[in-house]
N, C-alpha and C positions, 0 to 999 in steps of 0.2 A: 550409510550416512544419508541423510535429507539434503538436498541442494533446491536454493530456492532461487529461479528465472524470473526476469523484469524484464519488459517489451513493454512499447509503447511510445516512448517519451519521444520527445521532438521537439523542433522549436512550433507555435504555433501563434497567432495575432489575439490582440485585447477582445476579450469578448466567444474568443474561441471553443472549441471542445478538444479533449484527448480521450480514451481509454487507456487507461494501464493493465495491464497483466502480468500475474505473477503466479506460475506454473511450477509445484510443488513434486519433488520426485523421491524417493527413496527407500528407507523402513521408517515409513508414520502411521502410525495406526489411529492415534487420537490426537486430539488438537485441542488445545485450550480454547485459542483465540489467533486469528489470523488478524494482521493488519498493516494499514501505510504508512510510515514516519516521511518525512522531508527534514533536510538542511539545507539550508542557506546560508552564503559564504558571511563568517563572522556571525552566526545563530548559531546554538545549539540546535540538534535532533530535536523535531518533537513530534507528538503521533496528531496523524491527519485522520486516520477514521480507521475502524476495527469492526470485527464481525469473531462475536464468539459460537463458541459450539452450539450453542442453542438458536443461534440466529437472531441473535440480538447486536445491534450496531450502534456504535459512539463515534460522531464526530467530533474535531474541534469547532467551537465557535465561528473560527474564521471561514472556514467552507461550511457551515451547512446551509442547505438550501440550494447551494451550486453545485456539490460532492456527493458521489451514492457509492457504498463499497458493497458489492455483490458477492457470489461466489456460486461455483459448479463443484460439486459435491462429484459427482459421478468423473469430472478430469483433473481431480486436486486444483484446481486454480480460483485464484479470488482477482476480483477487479477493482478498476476504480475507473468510473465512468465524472470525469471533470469539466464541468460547462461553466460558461460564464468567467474563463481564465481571466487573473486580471497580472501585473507584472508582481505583483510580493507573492504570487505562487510559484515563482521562481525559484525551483530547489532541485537539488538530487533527491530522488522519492526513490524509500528502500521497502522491500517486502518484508514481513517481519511474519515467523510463526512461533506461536508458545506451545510447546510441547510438554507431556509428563517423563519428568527425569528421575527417576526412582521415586524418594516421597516428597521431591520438588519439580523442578522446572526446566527446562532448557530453552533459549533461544536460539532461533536459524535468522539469519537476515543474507537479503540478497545481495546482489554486487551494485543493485543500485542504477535508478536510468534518470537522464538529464530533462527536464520540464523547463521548459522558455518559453516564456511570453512576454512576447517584446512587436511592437510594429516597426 
C-alpha cells in the first residue's frame, strides 16, 4: 500500500514562512500528479497547488506568487514552500497523490498537518 506523511505545519505570524512536506512510501511506481488541498473550518477542500509527472505545476489564485510546490524525485517527496502567510491560509493542508489504478485512478491523501497563521 502507499502511505502518504505530512510535516511541517505549525502555527506561524502574518507575513511568515512554512515548508510543508509530504514523504511518499509504498508500491508506487508512477504518479499522475502529486499535490496540496487545504480545509477550512466550514470550506470545502480545495487544491492549493499540484505538480504533475511532467513537472508541470497549478496553483490556485489565491497563493500564487507566495506558494511554490517542488518535489524530490530521488526521496518520493513533494513540498510546499509558503511565504508571505497571511490568516485565510489558515487550514489543515492534506497531501494528495494520483496514481494509475488499472485503466483509471486512485487517490492516497495524507492524515493531514494543521497551518496557523495568526499574531
Amino acid at each position: 500500500q502507499v502511505q502518504l506523511v505530512e510535516s511541517g505545519g505549525g502555527l506561524v505570524q502574518p507575513g511568515g514562512s512554512l515548508r510543508l512536506s509530504c514523504a511518499a512510501s509504498g508500491s508506487i511506481f508512477s504518479v499522475y500528479a502529486m499535490g496540496w488541498y487545504r480545509q477550512a473550518p466550514g470550506k470545502q477542500r480545495e487544491l492549493v497547488a499540484a505538480v504533475t509527472s511532467t513537472g508541470s505545476t497549478n496553483y490556485a489564485d489565491s497563493v500564487k506568487g507566495r506558494f511554490t510546490i517542488s518535489r524530490d524525485i530521488a526521496k518520493n517527496t513533494v513540498y510546499l514552500q509558503m511565504n508571505s502567510l497571511e490568516p485565510e491560509d489558515t487550514a489543515v493542508y492534506y497531501c494528495n497523490a494520483n496514481t494509475p489504478y488499472g485503466s483509471s485512478s486512485l487517490h492516497y491523501w495524507g492524515q493531514g498537518t494543521q497551518v496557523t497563521v495568526s499574531s
